[in-house]
C-alpha positions in Angstrom: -64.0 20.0 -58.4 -63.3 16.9 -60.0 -59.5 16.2 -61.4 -59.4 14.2 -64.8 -56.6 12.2 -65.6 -56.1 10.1 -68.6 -53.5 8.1 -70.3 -53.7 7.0 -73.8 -52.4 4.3 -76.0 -52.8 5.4 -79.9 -51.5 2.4 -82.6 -49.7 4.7 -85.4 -49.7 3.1 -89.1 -47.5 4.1 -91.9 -45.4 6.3 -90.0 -41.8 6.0 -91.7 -39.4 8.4 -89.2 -39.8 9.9 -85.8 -39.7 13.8 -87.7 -43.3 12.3 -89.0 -45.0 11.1 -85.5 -43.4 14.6 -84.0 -45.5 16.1 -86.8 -48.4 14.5 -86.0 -48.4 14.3 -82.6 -47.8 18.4 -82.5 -50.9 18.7 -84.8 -53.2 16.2 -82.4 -52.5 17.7 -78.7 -52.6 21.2 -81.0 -56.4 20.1 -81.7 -57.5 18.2 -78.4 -56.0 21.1 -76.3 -58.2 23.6 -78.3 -61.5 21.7 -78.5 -61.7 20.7 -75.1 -59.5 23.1 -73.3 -57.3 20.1 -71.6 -53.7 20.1 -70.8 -52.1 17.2 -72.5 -48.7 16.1 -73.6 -46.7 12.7 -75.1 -46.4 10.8 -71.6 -44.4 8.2 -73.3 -42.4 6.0 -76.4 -41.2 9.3 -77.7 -38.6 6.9 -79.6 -41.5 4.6 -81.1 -43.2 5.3 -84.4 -45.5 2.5 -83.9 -46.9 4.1 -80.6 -48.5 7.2 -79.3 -49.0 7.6 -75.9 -50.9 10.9 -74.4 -51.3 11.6 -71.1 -53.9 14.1 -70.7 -55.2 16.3 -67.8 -58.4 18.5 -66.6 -60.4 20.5 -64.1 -64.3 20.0 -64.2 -67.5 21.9 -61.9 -68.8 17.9 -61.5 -68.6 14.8 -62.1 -70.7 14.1 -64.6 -69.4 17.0 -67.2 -65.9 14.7 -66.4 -67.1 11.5 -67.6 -68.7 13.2 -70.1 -65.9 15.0 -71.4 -63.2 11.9 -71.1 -65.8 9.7 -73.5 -66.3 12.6 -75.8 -62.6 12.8 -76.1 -62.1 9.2 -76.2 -64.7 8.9 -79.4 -62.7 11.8 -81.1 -59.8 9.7 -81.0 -61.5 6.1 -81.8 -62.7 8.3 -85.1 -59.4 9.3 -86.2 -56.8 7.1 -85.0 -56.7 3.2 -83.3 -57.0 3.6 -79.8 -55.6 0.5 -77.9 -55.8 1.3 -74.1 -56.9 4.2 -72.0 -56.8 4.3 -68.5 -58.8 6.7 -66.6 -59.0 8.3 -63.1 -60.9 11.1 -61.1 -59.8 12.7 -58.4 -62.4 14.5 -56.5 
């Protein structure tokens, strides 16, 4: 069974106070964790409002449903936010 890491550079705009990216960032791994049953945190610049990074963990049958799931994920997050790097690695 295939082990999917990923770590995720999100470009925030517009955010004015920490309180603010907390909110947001408790609303988007709320979301992610739901619709694709992943475990995934804030790996990183907790103390930046400019920058969100996620690091973000899963468990597939194969390979294939892995990549699939990591660019389905991926697009989500191009759609709704600037995504700036990813880096991605499976385990098998």
């Amino acid at each position: 069974m295939p082990v999917s890491f990923l770590e995720i550079d999100i470009k925030l705009f517009g955010i004015n106070s920490l309180k603010e990216k907390r909110s947001i960032v408790k609303r988007l791994l709320s979301e992610i964790r739901s619709k694709y049953n992943i475990s995934a945190i804030e790996l990183a610049n907790q103390n930046s409002k400019e920058i969100l990074t996620l690091g973000i963990a899963f468990v597939s049958l194969d390979k294939s449903s892995t990549f699939r799931t990591q660019e389905s994920l991926i697009e989500y997050l191009e759609r709704k936010y600037t995504v700036e790097n990813v880096y991605k690695e499976v385990y098998d």
